[in-house]
Phi, psi and omega in degrees: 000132155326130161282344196273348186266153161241191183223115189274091189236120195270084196311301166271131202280134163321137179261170209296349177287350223230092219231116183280147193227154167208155190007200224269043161263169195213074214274097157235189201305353160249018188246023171218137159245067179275254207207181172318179187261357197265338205228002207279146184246029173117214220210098209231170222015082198273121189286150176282171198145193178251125147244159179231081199296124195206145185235123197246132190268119166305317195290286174289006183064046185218146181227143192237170181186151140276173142251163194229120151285061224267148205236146155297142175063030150243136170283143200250091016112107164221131199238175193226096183306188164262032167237015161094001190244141189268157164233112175289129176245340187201146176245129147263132183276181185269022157300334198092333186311127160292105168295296211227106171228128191037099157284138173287142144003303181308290184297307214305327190236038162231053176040001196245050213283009152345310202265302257261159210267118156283115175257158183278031184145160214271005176284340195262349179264347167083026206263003186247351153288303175331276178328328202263336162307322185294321118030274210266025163228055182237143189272122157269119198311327153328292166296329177309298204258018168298345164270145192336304242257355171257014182241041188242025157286356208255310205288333176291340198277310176329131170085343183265157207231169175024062187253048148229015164300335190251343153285119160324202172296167169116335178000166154233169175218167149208126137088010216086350176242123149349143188202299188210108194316213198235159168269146143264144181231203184268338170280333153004135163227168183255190201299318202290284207307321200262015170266292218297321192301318163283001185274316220286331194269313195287343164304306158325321208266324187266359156302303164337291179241035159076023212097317145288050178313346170322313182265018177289131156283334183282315165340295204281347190257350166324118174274102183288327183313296185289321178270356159315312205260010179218062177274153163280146203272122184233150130352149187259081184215125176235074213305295198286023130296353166311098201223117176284152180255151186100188200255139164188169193274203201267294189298350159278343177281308167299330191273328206259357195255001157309299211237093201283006186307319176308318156324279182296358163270332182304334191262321171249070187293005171265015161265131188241294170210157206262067163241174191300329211223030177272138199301307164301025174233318172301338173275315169317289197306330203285272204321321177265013175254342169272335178304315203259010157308297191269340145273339175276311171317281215263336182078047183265131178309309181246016153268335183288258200334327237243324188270310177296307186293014159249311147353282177278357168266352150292303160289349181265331154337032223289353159264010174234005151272345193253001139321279193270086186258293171328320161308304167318304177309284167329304204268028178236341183281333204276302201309270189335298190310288168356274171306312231272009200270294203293301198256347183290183185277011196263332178316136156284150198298306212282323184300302206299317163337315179272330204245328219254170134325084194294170140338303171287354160248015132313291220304318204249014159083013162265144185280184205258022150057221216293346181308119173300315202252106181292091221278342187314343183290308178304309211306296185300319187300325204273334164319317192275314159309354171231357158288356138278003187321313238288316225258042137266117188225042183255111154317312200281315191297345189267286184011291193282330184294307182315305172347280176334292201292311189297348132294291142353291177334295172318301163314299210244356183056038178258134180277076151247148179203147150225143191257106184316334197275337179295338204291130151112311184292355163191137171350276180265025174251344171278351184216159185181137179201140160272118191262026171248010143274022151187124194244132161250051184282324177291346160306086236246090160323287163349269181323299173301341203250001173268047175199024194280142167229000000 
């Protein structure tokens, strides 16, 4: 193995329902040539760095995965039930030393690894035979991933910072430092679904007894604890329930129910200035690049909502893109990259299967039926977002906007645009879309976005 490189190795063999992935690779029986997908025992010349290790179950169609921080030269334990879901069990440094080996339950979920057994080498753990059997049926990540269209995981990874801040429990530390998340999955919800979820039974329950709910039985056999505690941690955002708060008069209220800047400082509040390493913006810019991570991947519902609804809470902001224009900027260039990931020739067979768009439903004006990830949505956000374009006068952000739209354009063939050489010489002359090239009538604002997380 490259020392620079690590190794990822799953010892007990996958049951045959059960086809292992890592960030958007996706390994089942032609797409290697180890063995079956029942037998690959992990992963070797893996680059350091944040990965996303997944296992995906055929019979339901569902996928669970960690992230892994891979350090050089160390190998990583991960063991797998029969329901697809991973466990770090052991770190080998590149040194040889066992940090961690078969964690208990206990250590696995108090972050707190101080007791656990250190060997001076992996021969007393009996962990170096396992490794060497293991050799030839683990995919190498290198070979896998050399073509252009499988090498955009890095751009994706970029920027996000503390993404076991968004994972429930299971955390792993050594030393204090991040190692291995908590697991995530494609049913996985975040906190706001599972308060709506609880509104929604405790209303039923006092429907139910007059009020008394106390006295529901089904209410009352709820473990509340247990539906709390393995919510994904997102942001709080309900788009229509944004409602500013206090004494201010009726046109500072309509102007603030406009204009969502205030929100977003309210939600991220360590934003400070529009430079690159300002902490709150690195958390915004983090949280929707993980959203959209976990959805394009994993097929999760409410990081896919969530992703739209930081979109349109960014573009309906128009004093905090013309505040943050560098910011701005960024996250419009991260947004381009995104589609161009998601609807471009860069999709893995398994990801595009899922996300992508054909030609021929370009070609014929459908809109994007059963396709997880929806592009008619970014589209309308971005429609709306250039009918207030007057009150942007930041050059790089209309730049970057132009960028976009010329892209879109390209894809999908929508006459939206807005044109720099134009500004100024006419109202309704800098920006412009046709909406009889493409109808997004059945896409219902309203609807999506008042159940927006």
């Amino acid at each position: 193995m490259d020392n620079e490189k690590c190794m990822i190795l799953i010892p007990t063999p996958l049951q045959q329902n059960l086809e292992l992935g890592i960030d958007n690779l996706f390994f089942t029986s032609n797409s290697h040539q180890t063995t079956s997908p029942a037998t690959v025992k992990g992963l070797k010349n893996v680059p350091c760095g944040l990965h996303l290790i997944h296992i995906t179950n055929t019979l339901i169609n569902t996928r669970a995965g960690v992230f892994i921080d891979c350090e050089p030269g160390y190998i990583y334990i991960l063991e797998c039930n029969g329901e697809g879901e991973l466990c770090l069990t052991g770190v080998i440094s590149s040194t040889q030393r066992v940090i961690i080996w078969h964690l208990s339950e206990e250590e696995l979920h108090s972050n707190h690894l101080a007791t656990v057994l250190i060997l001076d080498d992996i021969s007393r753990s009996g962990g170096g035979m396992v490794l060497t059997q293991s050799l030839p049926y683990m995919v190498d990540y290198t070979k896998q991933s050399q073509s252009l269209e499988k090498q955009y995981w890095s751009k994706l990874v970029d920027s996000i910072v503390d993404v076991q801040t968004y994972i429930p429990n299971g955390t792993v530390l050594i030393r204090d430092k991040f190692v291995c998340s908590g697991l995530i999955s494609t049913s996985q919800s975040s906190l706001l679904e599972v308060e709506q979820l609880n509104d929604v039974l405790l209303k039923s329950a006092k429907a139910r007894t007059n009020g008394s709910h106390e006295n529901d039985k089904f209410y009352s056999m709820l473990n509340h604890d247990e539906l709390m505690k393995e919510y994904l941690k997102l942001t709080r955002i309900t788009y229509k329930k944004i409602i500013p708060q206090g004494e201010m008069t009726p046109q500072e209220r309509s102007q603030k129910y406009l204009d969502k800047t205030w929100f977003i400082l309210q939600q991220y509040p360590e934003i400070s200035a529009d430079v690159p390493n300002d902490v709150g913006l690195r958390k915004l810019l983090s949280e929707f690049k993980f959203c959209f991570i976990i959805a394009l991947i994993m097929n999760n519902w409410c990081c896919l909502e969530q992703y739209y609804a930081m979109i349109k809470l960014i573009f309906n902001s128009m004093s905090f893109i013309s505040r943050f224009p560098k910011f701005t900027v960024r996250f419009i260039r991260v947004l381009k990259e995104q589609l161009e990931i998601v609807f471009g020739n860069m999709a893995t067979s398994q990801t595009a299967k899922i996300v992508e768009l054909t030609d021929d439903d370009a070609d014929n004006g459908d809109d994007d039926g059963d396709q997880f990830i929806k592009v008619s949505k970014v589209i309308k956000i971005i429609k709306e977002f250039i009918k207030d374009i007057d009150s942007v006068t930041d050059y790089t952000v209309l730049f970057e906007l132009n960028s976009l739209i010329a892209f879109i354009n390209d894809k999908f063939d929508i006459k939206l645009g807005y044109s720099l050489e134009d500004e100024g010489e006419d109202d309704d002359e800098g920006f412009f879309y046709d909406r009889n090239e493409k109808d997004f009538s059945d896409y219902d604002d309203e609807d999506d976005y008042n159940n927006t997380v």
